[in-house]
C-alpha positions in Angstrom: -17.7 24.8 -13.9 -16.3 27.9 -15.7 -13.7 30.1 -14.5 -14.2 33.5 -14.5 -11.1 35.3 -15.5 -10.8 38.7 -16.5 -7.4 39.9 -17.5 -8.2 40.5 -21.0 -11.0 42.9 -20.8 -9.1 44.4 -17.8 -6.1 45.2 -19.8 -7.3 45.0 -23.4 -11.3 45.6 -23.2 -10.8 49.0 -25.3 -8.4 48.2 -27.5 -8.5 44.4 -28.6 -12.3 43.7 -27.4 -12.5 40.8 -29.9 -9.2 39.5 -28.3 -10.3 40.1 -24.9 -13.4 38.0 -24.8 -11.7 35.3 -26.5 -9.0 35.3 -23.9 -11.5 35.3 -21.1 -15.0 34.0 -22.0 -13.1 30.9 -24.4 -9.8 29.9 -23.9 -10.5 30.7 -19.8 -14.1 30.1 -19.7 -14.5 27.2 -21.5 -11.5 25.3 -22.4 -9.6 25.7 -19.2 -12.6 24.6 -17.8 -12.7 20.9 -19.0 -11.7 19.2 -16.1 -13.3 16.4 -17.2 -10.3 15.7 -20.2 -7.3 17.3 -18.3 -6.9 18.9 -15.1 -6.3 22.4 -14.4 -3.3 20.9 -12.7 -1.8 19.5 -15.4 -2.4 22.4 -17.9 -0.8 24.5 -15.8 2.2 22.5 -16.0 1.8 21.7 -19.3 1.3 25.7 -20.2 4.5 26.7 -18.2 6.5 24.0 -19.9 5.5 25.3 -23.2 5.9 29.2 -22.1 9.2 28.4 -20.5 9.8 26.6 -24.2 9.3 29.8 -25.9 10.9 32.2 -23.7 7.9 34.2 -23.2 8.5 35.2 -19.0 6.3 37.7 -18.5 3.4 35.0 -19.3 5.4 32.2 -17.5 5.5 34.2 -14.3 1.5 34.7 -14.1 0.9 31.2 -15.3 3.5 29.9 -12.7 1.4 32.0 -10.0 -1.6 30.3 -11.7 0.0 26.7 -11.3 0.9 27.1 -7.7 -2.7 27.7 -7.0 -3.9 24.9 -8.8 -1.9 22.7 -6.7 1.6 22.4 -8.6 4.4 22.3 -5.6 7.4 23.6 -6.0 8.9 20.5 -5.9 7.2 19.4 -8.8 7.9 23.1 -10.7 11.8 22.7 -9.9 11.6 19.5 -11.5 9.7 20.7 -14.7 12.4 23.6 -15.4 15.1 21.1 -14.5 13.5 18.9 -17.2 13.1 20.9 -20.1 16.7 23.1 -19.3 17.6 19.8 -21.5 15.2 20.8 -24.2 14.8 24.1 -24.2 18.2 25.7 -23.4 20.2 26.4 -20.3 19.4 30.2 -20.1 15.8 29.7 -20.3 16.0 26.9 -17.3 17.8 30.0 -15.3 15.5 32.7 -16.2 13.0 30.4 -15.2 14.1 29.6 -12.2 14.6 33.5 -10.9 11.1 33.4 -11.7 9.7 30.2 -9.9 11.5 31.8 -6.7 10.0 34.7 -6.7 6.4 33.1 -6.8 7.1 29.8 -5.0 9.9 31.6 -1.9 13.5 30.4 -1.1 12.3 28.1 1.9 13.6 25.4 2.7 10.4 23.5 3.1 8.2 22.2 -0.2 4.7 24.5 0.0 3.0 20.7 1.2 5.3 20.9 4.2 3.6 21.3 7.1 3.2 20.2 10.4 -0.3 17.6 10.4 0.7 15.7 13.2 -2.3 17.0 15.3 -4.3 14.1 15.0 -7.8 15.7 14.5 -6.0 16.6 11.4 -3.6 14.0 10.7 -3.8 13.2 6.5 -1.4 10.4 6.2 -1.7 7.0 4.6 -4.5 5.5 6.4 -6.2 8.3 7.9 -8.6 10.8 7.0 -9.6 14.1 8.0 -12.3 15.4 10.3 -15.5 15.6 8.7 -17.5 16.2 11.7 -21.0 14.6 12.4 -21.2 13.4 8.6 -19.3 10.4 6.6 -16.2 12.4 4.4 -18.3 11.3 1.3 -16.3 11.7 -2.1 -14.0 13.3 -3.2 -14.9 16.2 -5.4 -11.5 17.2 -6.0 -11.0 19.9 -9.1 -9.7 23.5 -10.0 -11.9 25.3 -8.1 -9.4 24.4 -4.8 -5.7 24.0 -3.9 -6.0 20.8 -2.9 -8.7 17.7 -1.1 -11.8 18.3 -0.6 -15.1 15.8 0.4 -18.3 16.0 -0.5 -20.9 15.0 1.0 -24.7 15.7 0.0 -27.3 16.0 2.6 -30.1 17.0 -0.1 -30.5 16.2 -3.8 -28.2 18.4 -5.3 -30.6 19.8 -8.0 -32.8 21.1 -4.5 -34.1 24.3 -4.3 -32.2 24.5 -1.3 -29.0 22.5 -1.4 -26.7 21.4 1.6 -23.9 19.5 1.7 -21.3 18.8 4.3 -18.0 19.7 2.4 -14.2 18.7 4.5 -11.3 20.8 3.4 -7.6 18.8 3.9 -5.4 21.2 5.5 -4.8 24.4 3.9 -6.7 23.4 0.9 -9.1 26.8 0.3 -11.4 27.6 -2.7 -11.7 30.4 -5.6 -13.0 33.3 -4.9 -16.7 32.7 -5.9 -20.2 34.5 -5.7 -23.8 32.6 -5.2 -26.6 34.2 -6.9 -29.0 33.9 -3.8 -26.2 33.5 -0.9 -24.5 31.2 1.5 -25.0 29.7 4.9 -21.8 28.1 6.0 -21.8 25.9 9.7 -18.5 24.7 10.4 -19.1 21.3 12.4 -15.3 20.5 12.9 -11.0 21.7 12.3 -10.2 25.2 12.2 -10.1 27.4 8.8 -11.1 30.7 7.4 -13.8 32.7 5.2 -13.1 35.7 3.9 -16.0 38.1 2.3 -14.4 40.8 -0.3 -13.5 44.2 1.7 -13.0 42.1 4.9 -10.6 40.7 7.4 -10.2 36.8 6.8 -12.4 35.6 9.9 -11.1 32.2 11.9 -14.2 29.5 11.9 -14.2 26.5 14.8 -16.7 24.1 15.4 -19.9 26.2 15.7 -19.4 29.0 13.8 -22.0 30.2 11.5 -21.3 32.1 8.7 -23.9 33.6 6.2 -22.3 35.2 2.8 -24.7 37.8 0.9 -26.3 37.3 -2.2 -23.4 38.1 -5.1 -20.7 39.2 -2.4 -17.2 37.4 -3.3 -15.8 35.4 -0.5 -13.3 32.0 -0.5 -13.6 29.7 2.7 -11.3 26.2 3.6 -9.1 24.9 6.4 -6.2 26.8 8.1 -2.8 25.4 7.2 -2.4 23.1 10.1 -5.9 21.4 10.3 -8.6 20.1 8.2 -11.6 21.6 8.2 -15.5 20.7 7.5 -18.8 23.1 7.1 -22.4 22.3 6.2 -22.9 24.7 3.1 -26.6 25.8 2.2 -26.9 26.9 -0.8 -30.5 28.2 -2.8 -30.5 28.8 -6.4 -33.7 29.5 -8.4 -34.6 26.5 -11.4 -32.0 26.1 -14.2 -29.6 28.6 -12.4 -26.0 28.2 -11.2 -25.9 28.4 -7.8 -21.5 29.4 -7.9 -19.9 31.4 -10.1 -15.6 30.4 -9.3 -13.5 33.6 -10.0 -9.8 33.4 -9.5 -7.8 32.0 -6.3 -7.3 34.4 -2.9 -3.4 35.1 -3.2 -1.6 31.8 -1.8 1.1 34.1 -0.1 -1.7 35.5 2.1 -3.5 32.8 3.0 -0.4 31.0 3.8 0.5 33.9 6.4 -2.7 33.3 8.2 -1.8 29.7 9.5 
């Protein structure tokens, strides 16, 4: 699924427009895109260790921002500086660093940390989250969310009218993203949160039925402390996309809702 991104005609629309959609509609859109070949995962680390390579910060910064919402911990972004300050030079490891701080915190606790001992929520080795009244399905993990997520489909997914019961692991959430016709969401079990663009985040339980507008951005997934499932009804018209995935809710601010 593409990525919508918008940085380039935002800052560069005017003056480089050539530029601007290549940034955006290609190297964004399209090859960022192919999750199939390479996650968005790795080429964020992949892109940081080659930033970091050249020195250029004010793109590492951004990019790190990007990795840590496509799932890189900081754990894993300590070890990549560490790494390359072999490789790359000393200085660049601590300019890096001062950077990776600033978008991943001075905790002491990795950004996975958190308490999942609940145990409608418990994720460890040989256990599995809540998915409600459904089977968890598969896994339909990818760059359109921070982390798990299970799928599964209650109608053919080409349908009219699709629906699909869809579990969030704890504090995994999703892109900001529009639907061309709308979105019924009915949480059937966990806790989490859906937010609709110009709006408080709003806490969802078992029960709670949310319906998003027709092209009105909004994000949804579990709280930080408990999976979460929701059946999602989604229409789309013949041949048309029924999501269009935008860029991730800032992780700083979902993190402070719990």
């Amino acid at each position: 699924m593409a990525i919508k991104q918008t940085a380039g005609h935002d800052r560069l629309g005017r003056f480089a427009p050539q530029f601007a959609h290549l940034n955006d509609a290609v190297l964004f859109g399209q090859i960022w895109s192919r999750e199939d070949e390479l996650s968005a995962r790795d080429r964020s680390m992949i892109t940081c260790a080659g930033l970091m390579s050249m020195g250029l910060f004010p793109q590492l910064k951004s990019h790190m921002a990007m990795a840590k919402g496509n799932g890189v911990t900081r754990t894993e972004m300590v070890a990549l500086i560490t790494h390359l300050a072999f490789y790359a030079g000393w200085p660049k490891a601590w300019s890096a660093f001062d950077l990776a701080k600033e978008v991943y915190g001075e905790g002491d606790r990795d950004d996975e940390s958190r308490d999942t001992t609940a145990p409608a929520t418990a994720t460890a080795a040989g256990t599995e989250p809540d998915s409600g009244p459904y089977p968890l399905g598969d896994s339909a993990d990818g760059p359109n969310f921070t982390g798990h997520v299970w799928l599964h489909r209650l109608t053919d997914p080409d349908a009219e009218c699709s629906a699909s019961n869809v579990t969030f692991a704890p504090g995994c959430v999703n892109r900001w993203h529009t639907h061309p016709h709308g979105q019924l969401l009915i949480v059937t079990a966990g806790q989490g949160w859906e937010q609709e663009e110009g709006h408080q985040p709003r806490r969802l339980e078992p029960g709670d039925v949310v319906f998003c507008p027709a092209g009105v951005r909004h994000w949804h997934g579990a709280s930080g402390r408990s999976s979460m499932a929701h059946i999602a009804v989604t229409p789309a018209s013949s041949g048309q996309s029924p999501v269009e995935w935008m860029e991730f809710p800032d992780p700083d601010q979902v993190a402070a809702l719990g």
